[in-house]
Structure formats: C-alpha cells, structure tokens
N, CA, C and O atoms as a DFTB+ gen file, in Angstrom:
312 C
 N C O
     1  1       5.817     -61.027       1.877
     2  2       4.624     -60.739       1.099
     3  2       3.824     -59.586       1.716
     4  3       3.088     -58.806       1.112
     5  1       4.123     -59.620       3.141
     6  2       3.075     -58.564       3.351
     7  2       3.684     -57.117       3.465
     8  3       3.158     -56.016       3.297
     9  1       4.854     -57.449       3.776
    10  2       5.525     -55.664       3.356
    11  2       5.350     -55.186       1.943
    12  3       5.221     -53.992       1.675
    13  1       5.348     -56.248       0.944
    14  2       5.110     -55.693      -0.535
    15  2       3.798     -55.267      -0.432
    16  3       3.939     -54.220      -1.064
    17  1       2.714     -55.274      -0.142
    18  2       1.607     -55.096       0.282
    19  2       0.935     -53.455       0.952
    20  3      -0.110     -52.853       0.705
    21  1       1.802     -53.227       1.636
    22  2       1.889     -52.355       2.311
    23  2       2.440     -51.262       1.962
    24  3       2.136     -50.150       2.395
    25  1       3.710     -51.636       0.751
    26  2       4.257     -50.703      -0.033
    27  2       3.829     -50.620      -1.567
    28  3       4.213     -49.905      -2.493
    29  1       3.054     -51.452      -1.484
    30  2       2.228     -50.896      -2.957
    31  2       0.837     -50.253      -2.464
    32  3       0.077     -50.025      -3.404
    33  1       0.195     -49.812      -0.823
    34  2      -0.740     -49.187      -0.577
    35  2      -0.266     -48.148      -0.086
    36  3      -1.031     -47.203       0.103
    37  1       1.242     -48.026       0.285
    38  2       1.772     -46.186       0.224
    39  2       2.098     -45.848      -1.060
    40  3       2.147     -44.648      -1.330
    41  1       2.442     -47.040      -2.309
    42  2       2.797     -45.752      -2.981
    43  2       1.695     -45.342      -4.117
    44  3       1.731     -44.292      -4.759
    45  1       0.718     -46.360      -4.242
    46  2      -0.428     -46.047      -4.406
    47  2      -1.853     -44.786      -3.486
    48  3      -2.895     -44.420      -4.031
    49  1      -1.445     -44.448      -2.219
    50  2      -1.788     -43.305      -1.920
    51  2      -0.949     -41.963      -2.259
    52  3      -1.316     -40.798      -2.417
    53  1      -0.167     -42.344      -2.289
    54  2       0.763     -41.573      -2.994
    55  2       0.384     -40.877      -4.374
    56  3       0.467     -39.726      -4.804
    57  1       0.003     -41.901      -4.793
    58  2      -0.377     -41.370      -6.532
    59  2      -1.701     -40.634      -6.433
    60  3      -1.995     -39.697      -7.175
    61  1      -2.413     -41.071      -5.557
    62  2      -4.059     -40.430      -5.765
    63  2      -3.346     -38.995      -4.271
    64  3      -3.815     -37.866      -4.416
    65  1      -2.903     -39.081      -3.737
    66  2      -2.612     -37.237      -3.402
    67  2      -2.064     -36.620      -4.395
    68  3      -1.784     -35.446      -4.150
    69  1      -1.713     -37.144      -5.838
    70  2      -1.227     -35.822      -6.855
    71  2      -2.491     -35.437      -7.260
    72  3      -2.663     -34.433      -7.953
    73  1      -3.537     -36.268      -6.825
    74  2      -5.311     -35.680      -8.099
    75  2      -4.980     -34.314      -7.023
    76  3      -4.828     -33.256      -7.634
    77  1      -4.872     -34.241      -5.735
    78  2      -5.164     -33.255      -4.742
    79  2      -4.318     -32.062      -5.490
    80  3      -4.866     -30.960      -5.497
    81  1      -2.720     -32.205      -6.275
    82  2      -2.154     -31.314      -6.822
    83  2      -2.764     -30.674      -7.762
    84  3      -3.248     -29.546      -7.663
    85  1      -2.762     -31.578      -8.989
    86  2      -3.395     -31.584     -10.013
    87  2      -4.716     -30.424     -10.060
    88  3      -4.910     -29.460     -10.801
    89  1      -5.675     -31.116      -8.674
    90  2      -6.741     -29.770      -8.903
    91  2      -6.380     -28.684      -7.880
    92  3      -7.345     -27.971      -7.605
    93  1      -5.565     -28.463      -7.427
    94  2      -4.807     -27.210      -7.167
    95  2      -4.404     -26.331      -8.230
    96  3      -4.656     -25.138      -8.057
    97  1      -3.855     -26.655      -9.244
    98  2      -3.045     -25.990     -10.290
    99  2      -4.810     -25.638     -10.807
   100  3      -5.276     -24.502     -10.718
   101  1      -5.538     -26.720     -11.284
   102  2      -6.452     -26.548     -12.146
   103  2      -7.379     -25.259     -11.479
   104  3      -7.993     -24.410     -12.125
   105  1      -7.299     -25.364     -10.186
   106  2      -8.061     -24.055      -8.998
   107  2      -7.383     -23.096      -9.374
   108  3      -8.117     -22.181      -9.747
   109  1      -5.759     -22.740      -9.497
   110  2      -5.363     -21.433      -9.781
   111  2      -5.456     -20.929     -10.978
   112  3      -5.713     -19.732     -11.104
   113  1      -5.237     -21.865     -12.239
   114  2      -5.625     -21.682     -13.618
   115  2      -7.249     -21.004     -13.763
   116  3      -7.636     -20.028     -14.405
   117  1      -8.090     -22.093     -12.766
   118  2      -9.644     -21.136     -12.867
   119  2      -9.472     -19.759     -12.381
   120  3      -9.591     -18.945     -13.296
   121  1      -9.289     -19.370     -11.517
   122  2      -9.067     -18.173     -10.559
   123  2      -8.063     -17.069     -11.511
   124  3      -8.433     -15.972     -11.931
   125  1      -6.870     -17.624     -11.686
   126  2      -6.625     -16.815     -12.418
   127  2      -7.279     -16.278     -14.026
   128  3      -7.243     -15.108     -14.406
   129  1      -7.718     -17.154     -14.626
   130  2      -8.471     -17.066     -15.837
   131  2      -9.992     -16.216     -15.895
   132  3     -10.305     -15.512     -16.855
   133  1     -10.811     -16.413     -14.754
   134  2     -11.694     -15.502     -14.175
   135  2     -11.825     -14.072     -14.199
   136  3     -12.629     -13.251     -14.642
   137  1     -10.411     -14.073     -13.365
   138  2     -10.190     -12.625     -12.827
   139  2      -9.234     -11.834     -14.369
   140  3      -8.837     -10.705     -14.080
   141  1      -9.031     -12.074     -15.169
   142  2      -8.448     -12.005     -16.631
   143  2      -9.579     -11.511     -17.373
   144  3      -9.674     -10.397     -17.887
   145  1     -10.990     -13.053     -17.390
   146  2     -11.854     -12.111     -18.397
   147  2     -12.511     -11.155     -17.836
   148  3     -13.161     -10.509     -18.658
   149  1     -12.636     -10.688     -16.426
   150  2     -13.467      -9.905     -15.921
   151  2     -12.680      -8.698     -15.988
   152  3     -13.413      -7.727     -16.174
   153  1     -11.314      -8.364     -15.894
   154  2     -10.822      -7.752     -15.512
   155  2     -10.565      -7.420     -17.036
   156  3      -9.878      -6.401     -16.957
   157  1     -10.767      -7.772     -18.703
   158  2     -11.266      -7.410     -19.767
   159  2     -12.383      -7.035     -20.228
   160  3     -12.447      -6.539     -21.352
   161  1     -13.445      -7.195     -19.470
   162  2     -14.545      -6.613     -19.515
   163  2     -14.467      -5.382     -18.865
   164  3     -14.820      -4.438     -19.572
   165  1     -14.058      -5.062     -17.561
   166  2     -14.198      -3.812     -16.566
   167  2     -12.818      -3.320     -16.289
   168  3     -12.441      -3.162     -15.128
   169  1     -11.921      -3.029     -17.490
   170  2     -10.681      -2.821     -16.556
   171  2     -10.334      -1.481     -15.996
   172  3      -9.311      -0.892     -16.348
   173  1     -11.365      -0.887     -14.933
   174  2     -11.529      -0.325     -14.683
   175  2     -11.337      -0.717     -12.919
   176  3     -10.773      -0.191     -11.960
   177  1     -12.069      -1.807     -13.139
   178  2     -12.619      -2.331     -11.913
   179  2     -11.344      -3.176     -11.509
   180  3     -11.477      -3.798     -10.455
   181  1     -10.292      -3.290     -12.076
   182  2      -9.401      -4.379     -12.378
   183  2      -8.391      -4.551     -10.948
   184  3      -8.151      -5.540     -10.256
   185  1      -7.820      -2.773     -10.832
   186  2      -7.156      -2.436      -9.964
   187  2      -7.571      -2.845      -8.330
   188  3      -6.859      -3.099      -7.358
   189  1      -9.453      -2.767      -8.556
   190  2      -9.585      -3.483      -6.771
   191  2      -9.636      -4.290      -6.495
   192  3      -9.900      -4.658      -5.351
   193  1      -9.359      -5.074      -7.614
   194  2     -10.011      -6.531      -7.459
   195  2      -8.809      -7.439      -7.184
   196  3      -8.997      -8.383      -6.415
   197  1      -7.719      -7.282      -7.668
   198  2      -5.988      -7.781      -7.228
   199  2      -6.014      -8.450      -6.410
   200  3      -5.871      -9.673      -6.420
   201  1      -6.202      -7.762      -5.563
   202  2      -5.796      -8.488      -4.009
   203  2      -7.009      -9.693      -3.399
   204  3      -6.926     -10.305      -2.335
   205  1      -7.903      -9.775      -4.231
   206  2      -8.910     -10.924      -4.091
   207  2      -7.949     -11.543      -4.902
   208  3      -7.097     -11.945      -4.109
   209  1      -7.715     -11.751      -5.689
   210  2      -7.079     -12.446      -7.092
   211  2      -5.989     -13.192      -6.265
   212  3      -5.818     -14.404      -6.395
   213  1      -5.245     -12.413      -5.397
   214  2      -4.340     -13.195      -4.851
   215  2      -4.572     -14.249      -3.641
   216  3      -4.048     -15.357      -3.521
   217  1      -5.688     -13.477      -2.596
   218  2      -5.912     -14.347      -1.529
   219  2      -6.603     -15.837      -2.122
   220  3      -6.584     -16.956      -1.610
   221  1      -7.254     -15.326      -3.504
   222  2      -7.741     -16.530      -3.672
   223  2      -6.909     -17.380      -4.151
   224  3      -7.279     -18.550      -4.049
   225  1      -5.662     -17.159      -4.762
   226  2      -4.639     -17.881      -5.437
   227  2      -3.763     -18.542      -4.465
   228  3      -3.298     -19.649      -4.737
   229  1      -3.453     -17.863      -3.173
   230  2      -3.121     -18.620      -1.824
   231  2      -3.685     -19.922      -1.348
   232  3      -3.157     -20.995      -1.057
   233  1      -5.316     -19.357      -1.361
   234  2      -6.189     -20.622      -0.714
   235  2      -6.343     -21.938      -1.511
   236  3      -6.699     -22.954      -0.913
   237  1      -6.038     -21.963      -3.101
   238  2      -6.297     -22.752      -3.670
   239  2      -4.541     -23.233      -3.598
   240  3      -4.215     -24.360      -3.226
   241  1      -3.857     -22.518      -3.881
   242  2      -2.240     -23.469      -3.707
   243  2      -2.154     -24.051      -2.200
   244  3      -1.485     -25.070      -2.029
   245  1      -2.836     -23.417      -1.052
   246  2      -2.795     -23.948      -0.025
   247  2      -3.176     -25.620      -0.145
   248  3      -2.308     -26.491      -0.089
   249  1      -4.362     -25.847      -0.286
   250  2      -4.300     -26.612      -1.055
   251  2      -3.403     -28.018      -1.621
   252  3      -3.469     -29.203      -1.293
   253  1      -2.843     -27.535      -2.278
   254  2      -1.983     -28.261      -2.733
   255  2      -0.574     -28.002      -1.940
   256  3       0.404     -28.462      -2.529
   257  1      -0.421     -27.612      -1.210
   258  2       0.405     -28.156      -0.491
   259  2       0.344     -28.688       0.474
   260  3       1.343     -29.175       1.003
   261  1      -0.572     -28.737       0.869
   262  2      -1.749     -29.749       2.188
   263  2      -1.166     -31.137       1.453
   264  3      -0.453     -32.007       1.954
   265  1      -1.724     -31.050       0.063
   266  2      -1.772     -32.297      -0.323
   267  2      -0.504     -33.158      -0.806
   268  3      -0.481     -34.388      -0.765
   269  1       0.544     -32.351      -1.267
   270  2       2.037     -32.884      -1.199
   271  2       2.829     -32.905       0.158
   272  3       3.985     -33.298       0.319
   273  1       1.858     -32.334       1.219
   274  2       2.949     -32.695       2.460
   275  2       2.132     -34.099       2.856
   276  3       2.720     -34.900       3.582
   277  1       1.134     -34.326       2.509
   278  2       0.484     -35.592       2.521
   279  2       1.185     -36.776       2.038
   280  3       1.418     -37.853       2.587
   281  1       1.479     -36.299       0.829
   282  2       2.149     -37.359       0.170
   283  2       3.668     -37.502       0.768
   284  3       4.062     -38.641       1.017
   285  1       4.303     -36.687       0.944
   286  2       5.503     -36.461       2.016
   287  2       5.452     -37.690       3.374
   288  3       6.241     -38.605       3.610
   289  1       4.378     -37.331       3.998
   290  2       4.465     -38.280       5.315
   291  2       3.850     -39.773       4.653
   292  3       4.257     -40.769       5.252
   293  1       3.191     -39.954       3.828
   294  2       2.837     -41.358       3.333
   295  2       3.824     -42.057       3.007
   296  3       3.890     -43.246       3.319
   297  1       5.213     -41.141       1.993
   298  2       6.214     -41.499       1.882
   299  2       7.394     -41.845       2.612
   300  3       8.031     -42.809       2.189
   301  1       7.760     -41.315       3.509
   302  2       8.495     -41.391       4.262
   303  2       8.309     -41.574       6.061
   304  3       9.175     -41.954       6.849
   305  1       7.156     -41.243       6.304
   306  2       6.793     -41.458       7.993
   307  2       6.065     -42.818       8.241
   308  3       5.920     -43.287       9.370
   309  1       5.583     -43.458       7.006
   310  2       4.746     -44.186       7.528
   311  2       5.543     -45.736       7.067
   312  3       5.038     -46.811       7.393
C-alpha cells in the first residue's frame, strides 16, 4: 500500500511539471507574437531587434527544459 502511494505522488508530480512546459511554449508564443506585431508596426526597427527575439526565446524554453528534466528525475531517480 505504501509504494502505491508513493507512485501515485511521482506520477502526479509529474503531471503538474508539464504546467512548467505548457507555460514555456505559452512564453515563446508571447515573445514571439510581440516581437511580430511590433516588428509590423516599425519594420524598420525589425532588423535590431532579432537577436533580443531570440535571447528571449532561449530564456523562456530554458525554462521548460528545467522543467522536463524535472520531470525526468521524478520519474526515474526517485
């Protein structure tokens, strides 16, 4: 009884580190969608702005992979 216990509280952490995915994607969808309408308003301005576009698209997938290697060791290390 108590190992079932224990394995319905890994794989239930398990499930709540995908919200951590989930708003990863939803972080790059913002970021990218941002830098789209701005970069339709000024596309002028469009060309300097790239490389923000990307570091920020790093930090937010970072992110999410923080949070699936999370789910990784919940799964299998613990």
């Amino acid at each position: 009884m108590e190992g079932d216990i224990a394995e319905m509280g890994k794989y239930i952490g398990v499930g709540l580190t995908a919200i951590g995915m989930g708003g990863a994607a939803i972080g790059v969808g913002n970021i990218a969608g941002n830098f789209l309408s701005g970069a339709l308003r000024n596309p002028a301005a469009a060309a300097g702005q790239t490389a923000f576009l990307f570091i920020g698209i790093a930090f937010a997938e970072a992110l999410g992979i923080f949070s699936f290697l999370v789910a990784l060791l919940l799964m299998f290390a613990v």
